[in-house]
N, C-alpha and C positions, 0 to 999 in steps of 0.2 A: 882258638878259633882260626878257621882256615876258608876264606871262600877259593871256591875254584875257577879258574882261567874265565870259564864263559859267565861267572856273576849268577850260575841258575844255582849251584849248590853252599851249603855251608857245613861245614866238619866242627862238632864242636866236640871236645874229650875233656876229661876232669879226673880230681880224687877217686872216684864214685867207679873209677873201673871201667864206665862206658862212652861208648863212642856211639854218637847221635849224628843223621846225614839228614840237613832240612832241604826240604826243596820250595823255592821263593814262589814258583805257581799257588800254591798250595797256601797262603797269607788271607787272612780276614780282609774283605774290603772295607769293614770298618776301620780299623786300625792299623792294617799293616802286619799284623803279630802271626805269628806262623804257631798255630796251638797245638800241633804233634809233629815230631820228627816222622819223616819219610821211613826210616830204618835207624834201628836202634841194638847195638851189639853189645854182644857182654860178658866176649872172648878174650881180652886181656885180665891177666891175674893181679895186674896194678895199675896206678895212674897211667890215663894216657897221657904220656909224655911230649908227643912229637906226630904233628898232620902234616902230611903233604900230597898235594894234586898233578899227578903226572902232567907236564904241557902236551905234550904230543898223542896223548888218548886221555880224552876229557871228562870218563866216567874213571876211571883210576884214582883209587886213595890208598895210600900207605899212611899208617900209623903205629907208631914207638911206645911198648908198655912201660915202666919202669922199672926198679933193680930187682924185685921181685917176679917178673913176667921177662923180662931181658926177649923179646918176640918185636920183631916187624915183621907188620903183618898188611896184605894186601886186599883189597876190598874194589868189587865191581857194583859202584854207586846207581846204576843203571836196575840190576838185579837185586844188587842186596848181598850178593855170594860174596862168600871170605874165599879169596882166589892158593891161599896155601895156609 
């Protein structure tokens, strides 16, 4: 899990291949619980290994598949686009 610089987004990756971008607008006013990810990817061919949120352009996320995907890979959290 990775949240980003400005606290709006959360990167969450796993075994499972995919990479989820929640957006904290988007939470139940009952609970708080955020019940669908914003975007949901499932372009690496292994665990997502490794999030990170550019500081200096705050829709930017890079994320690391594992030894079977060996791919970082960039992502514009604003759109949705896999930027390579």
């Amino acid at each position: 899990l990775k949240w980003a610089p400005g606290g709006r987004f959360l990167a969450s990756g796993g075994n499972d291949n995919l990479l989820n971008i929640w957006d904290d607008r988007y939470t139940s006013t009952a609970n708080r619980a955020c019940e669908q990810s914003l975007f949901r990817f499932d372009q690496h061919q292994a665990a997502v290994k490794a999030l990170a949120w550019c500081p200096w352009q705050r829709h930017l996320l890079a994320s690391g598949g594992g030894t079977a995907d060996r791919m970082i890979r960039f992502w514009n959290a604003h759109t949705g686009v896999c930027l390579n």
